[in-house]
Residue, then its C-alpha position, 0 to 999 in steps of 0.5 A: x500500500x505504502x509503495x502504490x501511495x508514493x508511485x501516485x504521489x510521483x505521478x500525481x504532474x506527469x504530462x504538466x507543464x509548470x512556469x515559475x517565476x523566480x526559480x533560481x533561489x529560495x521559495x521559487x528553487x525549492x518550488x520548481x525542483x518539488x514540482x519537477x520531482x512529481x513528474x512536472x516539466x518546469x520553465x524556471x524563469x530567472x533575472x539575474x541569476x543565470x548560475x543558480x537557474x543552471x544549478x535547478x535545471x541541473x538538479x532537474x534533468x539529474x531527476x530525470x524530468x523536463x526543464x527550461x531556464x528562461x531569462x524575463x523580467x517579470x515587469x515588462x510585458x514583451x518580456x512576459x510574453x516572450x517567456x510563454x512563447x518559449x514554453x509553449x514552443x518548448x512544452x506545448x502547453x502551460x498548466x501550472x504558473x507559481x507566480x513567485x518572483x520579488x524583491x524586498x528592500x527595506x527603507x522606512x517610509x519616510x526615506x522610501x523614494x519613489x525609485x524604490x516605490x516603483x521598483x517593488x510595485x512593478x516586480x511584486x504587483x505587476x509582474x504578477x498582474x502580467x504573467x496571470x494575464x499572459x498565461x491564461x491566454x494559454x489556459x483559457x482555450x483548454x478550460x484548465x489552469x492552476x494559478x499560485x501567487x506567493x504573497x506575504x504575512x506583510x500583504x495581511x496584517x503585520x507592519x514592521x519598519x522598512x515594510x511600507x512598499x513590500x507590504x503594499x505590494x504584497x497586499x495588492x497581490x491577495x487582492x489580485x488573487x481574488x479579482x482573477x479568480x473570480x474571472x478565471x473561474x468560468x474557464x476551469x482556472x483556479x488562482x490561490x495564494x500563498x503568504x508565508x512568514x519569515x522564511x530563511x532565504x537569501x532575500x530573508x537575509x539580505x545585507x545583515x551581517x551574521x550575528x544582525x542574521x542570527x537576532x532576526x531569526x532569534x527574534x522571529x521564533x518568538x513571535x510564532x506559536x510553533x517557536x520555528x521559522x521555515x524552510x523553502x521546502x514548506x511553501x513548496x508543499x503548499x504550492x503542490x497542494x494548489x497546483x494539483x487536483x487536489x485544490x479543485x473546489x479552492x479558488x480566491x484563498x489566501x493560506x498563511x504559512x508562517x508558524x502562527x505568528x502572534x504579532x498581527x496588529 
């Protein structure tokens, strides 16, 4: 019994075909060699990192499953448009989109310029407004679709010093989530989202020295009701989940996933 339960759970995105944004590290890597791992050929879209987008196409193909690195910025539209294309020449199709990619940067509000503003607004927001857009095109003709967006406890109700233009971005996502939801339903499509809490990746971490690294995350297990922080691979199962057939009655929903974090104001 225990071996036909693991042969499903293989097989349970053979013949899918899987676009995430922001693939190359953290959330999105983990994300994209989950998917892959349960039979899912996977477009790994990257910015700047090609090595590490070379690194989880490695991994991938090692796996034996199906994989593509593609270059975009998420924000642009000809770019965006240009990376469906590709998959779709490449694979055929698009099932499945993780819209994942982000930035954080971490001014106070009165410092935040409207640079930085912009910049955070056009990767978190727009870029996931773009990609939705461009690969339901592909979805909507086969009546079939899973949308994923990664949003943050910041789009929900925490409010922490440096957070103001993440927090709104991420916010405006959950709302995104909704509205297309409500649209893309009547096609078979259903667009969940994700908010994680503090979870430790590179973009966690940032510019902090070791030690300022260490009081964060100290700082962080305090505040959860579990006493942890996660790990890449705990967003990635919950992406699975609304990826896979599974989720097929959830459309419009917003799961935390950060430990039961208390500080909400």
């Amino acid at each position: 019994m225990a071996q036909s339960r693991q042969a499903w759970v293989e097989l349970r995105f053979n013949g899918r075909v899987a676009v995430v944004t922001g693939g190359s590290r953290g959330i999105g890597r983990a994300t994209a060699i989950a998917l892959a791992r349960e039979g899912c050929a996977v477009v790994v879209n990257y910015y700047r990192s090609a090595g590490g987008a070379r690194q989880v196409l490695d991994e991938i193909k090692n796996g034996r499953s199906k994989a593509l690195a593609v270059q975009c910025d998420v924000s642009v539209r000809s770019d965006v448009e240009s990376m469906f294309k590709a998959t779709v020449d490449e694979f055929g199709k698009i099932d499945i989109l993780v819209n994942n990619a982000g930035v954080m940067e971490g001014p106070l509000f009165m410092e935040t310029t409207d640079q930085v503003w912009d910049s955070i607004i056009a990767v978190n927001l727009k870029g996931v407004f773009l990609c939705t857009q461009v690969a339901a095109k592909y979805m909507i003709p086969k009546r079939y679709g899973k949308i994923v967006n990664i949003s943050s406890n910041s789009g929900i109700g925490t409010s922490a010093y440096g957070d103001a233009a993440y927090g709104v971005s991420k916010a405006g996502v959950i709302q995104l989530t909704k509205h297309t939801a409500l649209e893309l339903g009547q096609y078979g499509i259903n667009v969940n989202c994700i908010a994680p809490g503090a979870v430790e990746t590179e973009m966690l971490r940032g510019k902090m020295t070791d030690q300022e690294y260490a009081d964060f995350i100290k700082a962080r297990k305090k505040i959860t009701s579990l006493g942890i922080v996660g790990q890449p691979d705990d967003i990635a199962n919950v992406v699975l989940f609304f990826a896979s057939d599974d989720s097929r009655f959830i459309t419009g929903r917003t799961i935390l996933v950060d430990g039961g974090r208390r500080d909400f104001i």
